[in-house]
C-alpha positions, 0 to 999 in steps of 0.5 A: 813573859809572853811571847807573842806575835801580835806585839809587832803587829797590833803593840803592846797595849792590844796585847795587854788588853787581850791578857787582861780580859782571858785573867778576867775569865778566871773570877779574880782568881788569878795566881798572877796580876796582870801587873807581873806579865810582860809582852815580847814580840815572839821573834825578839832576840830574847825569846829566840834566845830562850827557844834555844836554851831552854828547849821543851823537846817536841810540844804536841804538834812536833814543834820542838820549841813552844813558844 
């Protein structure tokens, strides 16, 4: 799961897109299929849920949720 805040913005599919070309980068060599991958708006219920139960501790500019 992806939480990304072009899903609003730009839908689904652009994000997709972008997933799709950065897997392209690796040379087939990908761990995971595209087809594995869901997109969520980073501020869906879900994702906001997630940040709160799972909590990383401070990521590497202080934020304390990587998102």
């Amino acid at each position: 799961m992806v939480a990304y805040p072009e899903v609003n913005e730009q839908g689904p599919h652009a994000v997709y897109e972008k997933i799709r070309r950065a897997l392209g980068e690796f040379d087939g060599e990908t761990a995971i299929p595209l087809s594995m991958i869901g997109v969520l708006d980073d501020n869906a219920d879900l994702v906001r849920l997630l940040g709160v139960a799972l909590s990383t501790g401070p990521g590497p500019y202080g934020n304390p949720n990587i998102r």
